[in-house]
C-alpha positions in Angstrom: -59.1 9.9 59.5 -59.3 7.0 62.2 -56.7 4.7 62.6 -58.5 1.8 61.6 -59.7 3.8 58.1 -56.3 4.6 57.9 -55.6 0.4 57.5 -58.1 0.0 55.3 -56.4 2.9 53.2 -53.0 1.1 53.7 -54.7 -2.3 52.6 -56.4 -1.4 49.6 -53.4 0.9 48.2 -51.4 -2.0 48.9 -53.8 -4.8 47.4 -53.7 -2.3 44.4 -49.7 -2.2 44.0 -49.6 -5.2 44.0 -52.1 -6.1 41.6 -50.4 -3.2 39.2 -46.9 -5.0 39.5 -48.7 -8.7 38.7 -50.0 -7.6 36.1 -47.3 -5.9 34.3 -45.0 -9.2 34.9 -48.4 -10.8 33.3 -47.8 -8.5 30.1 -44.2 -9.0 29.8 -44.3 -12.3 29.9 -46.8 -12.8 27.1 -44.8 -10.0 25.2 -44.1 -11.2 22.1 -40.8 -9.8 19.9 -42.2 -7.7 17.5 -39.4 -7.6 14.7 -39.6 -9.4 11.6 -37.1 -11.8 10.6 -35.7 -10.4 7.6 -32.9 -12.6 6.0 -32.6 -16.2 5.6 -31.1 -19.3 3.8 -30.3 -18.9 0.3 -28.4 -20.9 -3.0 -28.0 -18.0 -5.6 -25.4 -18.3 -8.8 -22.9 -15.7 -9.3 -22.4 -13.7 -12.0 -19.0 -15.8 -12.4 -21.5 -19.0 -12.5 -20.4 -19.8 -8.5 -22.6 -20.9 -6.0 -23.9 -18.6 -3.4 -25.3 -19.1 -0.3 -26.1 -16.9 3.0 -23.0 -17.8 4.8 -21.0 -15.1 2.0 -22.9 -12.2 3.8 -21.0 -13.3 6.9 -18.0 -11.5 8.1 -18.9 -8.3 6.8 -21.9 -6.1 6.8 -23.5 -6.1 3.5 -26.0 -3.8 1.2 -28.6 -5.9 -1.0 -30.7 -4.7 -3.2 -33.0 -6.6 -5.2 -33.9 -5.6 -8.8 -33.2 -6.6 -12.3 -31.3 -5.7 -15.4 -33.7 -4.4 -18.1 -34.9 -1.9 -15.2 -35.1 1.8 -17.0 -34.6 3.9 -13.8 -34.6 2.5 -10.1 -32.2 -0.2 -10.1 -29.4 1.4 -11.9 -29.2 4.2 -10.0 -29.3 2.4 -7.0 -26.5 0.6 -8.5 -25.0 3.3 -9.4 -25.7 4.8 -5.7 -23.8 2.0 -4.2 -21.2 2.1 -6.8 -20.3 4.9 -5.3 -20.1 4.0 -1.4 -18.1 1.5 -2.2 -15.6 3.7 -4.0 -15.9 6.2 -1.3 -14.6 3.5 0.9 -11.7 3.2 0.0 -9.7 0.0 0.7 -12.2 -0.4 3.7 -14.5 -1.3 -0.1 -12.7 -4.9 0.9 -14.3 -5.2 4.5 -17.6 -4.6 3.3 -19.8 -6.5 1.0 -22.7 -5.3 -1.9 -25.6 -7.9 -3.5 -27.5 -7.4 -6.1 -30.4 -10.2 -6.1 -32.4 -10.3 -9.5 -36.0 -10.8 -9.9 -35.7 -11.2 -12.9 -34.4 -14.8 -13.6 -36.1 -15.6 -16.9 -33.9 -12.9 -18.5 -31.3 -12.1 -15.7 -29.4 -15.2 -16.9 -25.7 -15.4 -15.3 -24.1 -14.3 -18.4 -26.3 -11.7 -18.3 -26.0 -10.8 -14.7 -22.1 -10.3 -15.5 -22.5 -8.3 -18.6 -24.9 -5.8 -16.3 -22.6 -5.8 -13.4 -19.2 -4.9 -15.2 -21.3 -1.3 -15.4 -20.2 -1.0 -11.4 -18.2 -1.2 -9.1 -16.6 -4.6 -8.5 -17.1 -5.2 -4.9 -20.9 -5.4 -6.1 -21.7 -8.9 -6.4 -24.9 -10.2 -8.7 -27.1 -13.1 -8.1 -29.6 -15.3 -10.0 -31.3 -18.4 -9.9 -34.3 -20.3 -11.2 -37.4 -18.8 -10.4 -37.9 -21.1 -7.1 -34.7 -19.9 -5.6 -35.3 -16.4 -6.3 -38.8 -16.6 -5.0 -37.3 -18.1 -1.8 -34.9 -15.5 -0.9 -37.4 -13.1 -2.0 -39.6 -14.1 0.9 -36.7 -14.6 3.2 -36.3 -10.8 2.9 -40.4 -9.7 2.5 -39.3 -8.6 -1.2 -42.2 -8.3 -3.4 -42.0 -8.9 -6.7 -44.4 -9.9 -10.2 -44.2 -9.3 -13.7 -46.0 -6.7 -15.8 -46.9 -6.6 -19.1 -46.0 -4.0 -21.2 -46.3 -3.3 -24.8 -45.7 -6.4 -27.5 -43.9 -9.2 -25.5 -41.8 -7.4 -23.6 -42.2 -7.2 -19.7 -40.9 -5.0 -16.8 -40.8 -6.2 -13.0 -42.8 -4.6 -10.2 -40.5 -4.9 -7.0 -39.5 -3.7 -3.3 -36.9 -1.2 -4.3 -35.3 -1.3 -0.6 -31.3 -1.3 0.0 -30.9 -3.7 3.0 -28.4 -3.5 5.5 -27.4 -6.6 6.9 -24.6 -6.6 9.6 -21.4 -9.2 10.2 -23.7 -11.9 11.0 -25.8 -11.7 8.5 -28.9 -10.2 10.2 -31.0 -7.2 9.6 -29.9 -3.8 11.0 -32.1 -1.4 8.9 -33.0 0.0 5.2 -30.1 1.5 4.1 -30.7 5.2 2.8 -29.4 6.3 -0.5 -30.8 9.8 -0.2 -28.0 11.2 1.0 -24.5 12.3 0.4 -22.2 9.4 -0.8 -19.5 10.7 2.3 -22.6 10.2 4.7 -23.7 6.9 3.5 -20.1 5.5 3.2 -19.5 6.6 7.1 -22.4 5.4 8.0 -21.4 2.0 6.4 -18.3 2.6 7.5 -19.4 2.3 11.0 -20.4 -1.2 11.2 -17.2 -2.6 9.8 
């Protein structure tokens, strides 16, 4: 190779380094986050009849699950499930914090709501609303939900059936597995206390 093909080796594999780098500061500066937002502002009633907004979920990482009471298999034993994290925790049960958001409101009615939850564990806490609010926290957290008719009158829900885990600042970390041993699910809670 001549010295002056040699340059124009030099030139063009540096004219293509540095188009390489400019474009990849190009593509990560359009990168957009890819995450979804799951979580929001909310105004729920409590089983007690208090008022309950996002801000509870600070502090402490929570589970919340969204069901309803007249549910026949899911959401009990989900319940049930976190029932018994909670218990496995111990007095650590107090630094952590478990929701239970109907989508139900027409019949999950706060008296209801604290006739269901007395079934489990009382660090549980169970939320209603009118059909607005629950519709908004619904989306907040990409939870679908509709009625379906069933036989005479009656109705059952068709819903996301996902256990959130939200950590001390009330944000998304991941979908919190039940299908596992209670010990492993309440260290794994455990962890982000």
């Amino acid at each position: 190779m001549t010295k002056g093909s040699f340059r124009i080796v030099l030139w063009i594999a540096a004219f293509l380094a540095g188009a390489t780098a400019s474009m990849g500061v190009i593509l990560l500066a359009n990168e957009r986050p890819r995450t979804v937002a799951i979580g929001g502002p909310f105004q729920l009633i409590d089983q007690d009849g208090r008022t309950v907004t996002e801000q509870a979920l600070l502090g402490r990482p929570s589970l919340v699950f969204f069901g309803y009471t007249h549910c026949p298999d899911v959401c009990p034993a989900t319940m049930y499930d976190i029932s018994q994290i909670m218990q496995a925790l111990g007095p650590d049960a107090d630094r952590a914090r478990a929701v239970f958001i109907t989508v139900d409101p027409e019949r999950d009615t706060q008296p209801v709501l604290k006739d269901y939850m007395s079934s489990f564990d009382p660090h549980i806490t169970g939320l209603t609303g009118d059909l607005d609010a629950i519709t908004a926290v619904a989306k907040e957290y990409r939870v679908y939900f509709r009625k379906v008719a069933t036989e005479g009158d009656d109705y059952g829900m068709d819903h996301t059936a996902i256990t959130y885990l939200m950590d001390k600042e009330g944000r998304f970390v991941a979908p919190f597995s039940l299908k596992r041993t209670t010990e492993e699910a309440a260290a794994d809670l455990r962890r982000h206390l």
